[in-house]
N, C-alpha and C positions, 0 to 999 in steps of 0.2 A: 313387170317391176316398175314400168316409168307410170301406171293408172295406181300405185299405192300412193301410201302415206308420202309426203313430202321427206321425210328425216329415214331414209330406208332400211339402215341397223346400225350400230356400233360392231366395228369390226376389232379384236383384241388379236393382235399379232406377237408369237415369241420368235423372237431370233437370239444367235449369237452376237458380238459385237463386231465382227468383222464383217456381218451384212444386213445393217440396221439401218442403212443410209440409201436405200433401195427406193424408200418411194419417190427420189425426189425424178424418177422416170413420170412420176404420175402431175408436174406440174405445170403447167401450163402459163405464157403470159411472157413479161421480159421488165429490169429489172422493179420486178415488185409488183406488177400490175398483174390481177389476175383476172385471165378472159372468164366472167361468169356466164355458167348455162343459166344461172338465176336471173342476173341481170340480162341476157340476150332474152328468154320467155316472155316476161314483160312488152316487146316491141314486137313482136312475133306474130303473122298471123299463117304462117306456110312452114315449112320446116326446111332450112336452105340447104341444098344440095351436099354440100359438104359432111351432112349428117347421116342422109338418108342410106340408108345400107341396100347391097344388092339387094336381091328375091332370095336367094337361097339363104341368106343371112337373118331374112324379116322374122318376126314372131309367127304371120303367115304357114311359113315353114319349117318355124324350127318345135313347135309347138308339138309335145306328144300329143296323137289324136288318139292313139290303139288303146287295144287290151289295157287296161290299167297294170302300170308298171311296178317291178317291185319299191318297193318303199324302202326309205333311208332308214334304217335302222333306230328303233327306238330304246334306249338303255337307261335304264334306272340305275341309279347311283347305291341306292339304301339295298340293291340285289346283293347277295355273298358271290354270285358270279359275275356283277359288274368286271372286274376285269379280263374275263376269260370271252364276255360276250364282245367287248371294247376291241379285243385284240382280231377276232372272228370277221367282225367291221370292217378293221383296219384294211386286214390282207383281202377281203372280198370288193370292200367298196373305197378302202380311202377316205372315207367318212361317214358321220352317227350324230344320234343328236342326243343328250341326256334329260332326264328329270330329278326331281330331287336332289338336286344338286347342291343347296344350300343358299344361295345367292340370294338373298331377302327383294320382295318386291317395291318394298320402298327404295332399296339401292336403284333397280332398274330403272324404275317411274322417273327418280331423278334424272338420271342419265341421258334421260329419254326429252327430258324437260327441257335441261339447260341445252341440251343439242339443237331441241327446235328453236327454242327460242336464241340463238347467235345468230341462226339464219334468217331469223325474222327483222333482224337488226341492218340498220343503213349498208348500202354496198360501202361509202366511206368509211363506217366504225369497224366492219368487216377486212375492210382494204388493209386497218392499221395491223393485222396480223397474216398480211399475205408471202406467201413462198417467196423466195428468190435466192434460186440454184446459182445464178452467177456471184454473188457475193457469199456464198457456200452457208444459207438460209433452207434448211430441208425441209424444215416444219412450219406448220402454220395451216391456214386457208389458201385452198388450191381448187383448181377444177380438171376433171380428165376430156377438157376440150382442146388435146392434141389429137394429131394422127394420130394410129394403129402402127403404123409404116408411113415412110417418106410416100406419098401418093396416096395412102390410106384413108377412112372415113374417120371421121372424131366422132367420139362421144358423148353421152347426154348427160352428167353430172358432175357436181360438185361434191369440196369434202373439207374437213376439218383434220388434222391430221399432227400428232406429237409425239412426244414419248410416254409410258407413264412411268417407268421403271427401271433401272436400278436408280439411285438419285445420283449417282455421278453423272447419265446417258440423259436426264432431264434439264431444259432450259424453261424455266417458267416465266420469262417474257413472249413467249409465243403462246400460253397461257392466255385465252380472253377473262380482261376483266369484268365486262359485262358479256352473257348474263348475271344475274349477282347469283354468286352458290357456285360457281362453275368449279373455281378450284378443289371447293372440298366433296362435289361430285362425284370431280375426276380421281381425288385420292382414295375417297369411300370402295368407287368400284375396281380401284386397282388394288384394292386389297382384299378384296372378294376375289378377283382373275388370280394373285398369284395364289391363293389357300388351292383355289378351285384344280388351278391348271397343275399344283403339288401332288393333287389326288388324283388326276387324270391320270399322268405319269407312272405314279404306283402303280394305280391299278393297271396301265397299259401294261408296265414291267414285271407285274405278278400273272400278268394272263399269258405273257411269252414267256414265265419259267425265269424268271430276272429278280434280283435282290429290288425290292421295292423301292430303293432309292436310285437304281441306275439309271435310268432317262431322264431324271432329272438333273441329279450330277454333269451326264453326258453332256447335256444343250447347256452348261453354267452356272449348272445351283445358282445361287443368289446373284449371279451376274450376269445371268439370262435378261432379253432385253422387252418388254413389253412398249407394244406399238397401240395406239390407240386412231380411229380412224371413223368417223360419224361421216355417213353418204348420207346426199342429200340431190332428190330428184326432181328436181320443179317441172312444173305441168308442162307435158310436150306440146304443139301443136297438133302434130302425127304420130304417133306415139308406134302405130304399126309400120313406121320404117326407120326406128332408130334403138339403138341399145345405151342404157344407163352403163354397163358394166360390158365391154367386149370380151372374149375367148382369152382367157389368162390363167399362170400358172402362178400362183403365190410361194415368195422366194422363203416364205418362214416355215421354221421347222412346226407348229401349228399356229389356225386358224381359230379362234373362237368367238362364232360371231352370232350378235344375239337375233332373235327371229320374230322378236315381238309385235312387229308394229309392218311385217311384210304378208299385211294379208290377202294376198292373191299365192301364196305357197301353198301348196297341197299337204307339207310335211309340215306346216306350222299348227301342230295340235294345244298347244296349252301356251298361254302371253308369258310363261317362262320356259322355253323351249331354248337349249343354245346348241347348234349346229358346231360340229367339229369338223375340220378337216386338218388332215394330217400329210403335209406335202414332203 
């Protein structure tokens, strides 16, 4: 993941409102200042200690070498058993990834656009939208260059991170103004995630035998909270002893996150490809 694209997915997070306040685990820095992995790569010609992960942890070893493994489940949308396949997933694997979904490619390309291009922008214009947990600031530009654990290794990226959804749970001053387009990107494709994640639901809840509206009602009908979240991986030095993204469990009731642009995945068959996980 840390030899892809620079800008590594936009991550679409649902939760309830009682735990929508969760990433602010993922920020790094004190008050306001955010340690960038962007900004450290730049001065960089070793990878300091701090980052480097044991042997059993490297890509070295974590890498499947075998048999070619089974594959994440691929589920077409336009199928009449989309739901029965979605739910098959679920209980087997915990996650799938669909097609046909609807999601116009001009939405993504945007997304995809104004994401790279913040990062491409000064560490200072960048700064003016950074984290800061101690003044009770959750969103914003952050990086996961904390420990794992108190004595742990940190990590190799950065992220953008806000709400996009209900408009009560949204603060659009942690909204960047530049790039120019960003905010109507961000609204564009948050109204593609909630139609999309309406029909996931159904169908998840018609393939377990469920009135087609219960899973969604369940997590909040329209006051369900959509997390928005662009990683971004700048060039490692050593790239074979450190991890963008460490062994984690995501606190949201799902994950949907797109796979366009992570081309070194095995499961990434088509630039509109969006991986689910359902935690």
């Amino acid at each position: 993941m840390l030899n892809a694209a620079p800008v590594g997915c936009a991550v679409v997070q649902l939760q309830t409102k009682e735990t929508s306040l969760y990433a602010c685990s993922w920020v790094a820095g004190m008050a306001g200042a955010v340690q960038s992995a962007q900004a450290l790569a730049s001065s960089l010609g070793a990878l300091p200690p701090e980052f480097a992960r044991s042997e059993h942890e490297q890509t070295g070893a974590t890498t499947f070498r075998g048999a070619a493994p089974a594959e994440i489940p691929v589920i077409d949308m336009f199928s009449s058993n989309a739901g029965c396949f979605m739910a098959e997933a679920a209980r087997e694997y915990g996650i799938f990834q669909v097609v046909n979904h609807g999601v116009p490619a001009s939405a993504v390309c945007e997304l995809q656009r104004v994401g790279q291009e913040f990062f491409a922008l000064p560490q200072e214009e960048k700064q003016r939208y950074a984290m800061d947990p101690a003044s009770g600031k959750t969103e914003g530009h952050g990086s996961t260059m904390q420990q794992d654990i108190p004595g742990g290794k940190k990590t190799w990226a950065d992220f953008l991170y806000h709400n996009l959804s209900p408009p009560t749970a949204v603060d659009r001053a942690v909204w960047p103004e530049n790039p120019k387009g960003y905010k109507e990107a961000n609204e564009e494709y948050c109204g593609h995630m909630r139609r999309l994640t309406r029909t996931l639901f159904g169908c998840l809840s018609a393939g377990l035998g469920l009135d087609e509206g219960f899973m969604a009602e369940a997590f909040g009908g329209d006051e369900v909270v959509f997390l928005l979240k662009i990683n971004f991986y700048p060039p490692c030095p050593q790239p074979e002893l450190a991890l963008g993204v460490a062994p984690h469990t995501d606190m949201s009731a799902l994950t949907v996150e797109l796979l366009a642009v992570l081309v070194d995945l095995a499961v990434c068959k088509s630039p509109l490809v969006f991986l689910l996980n359902l935690n």
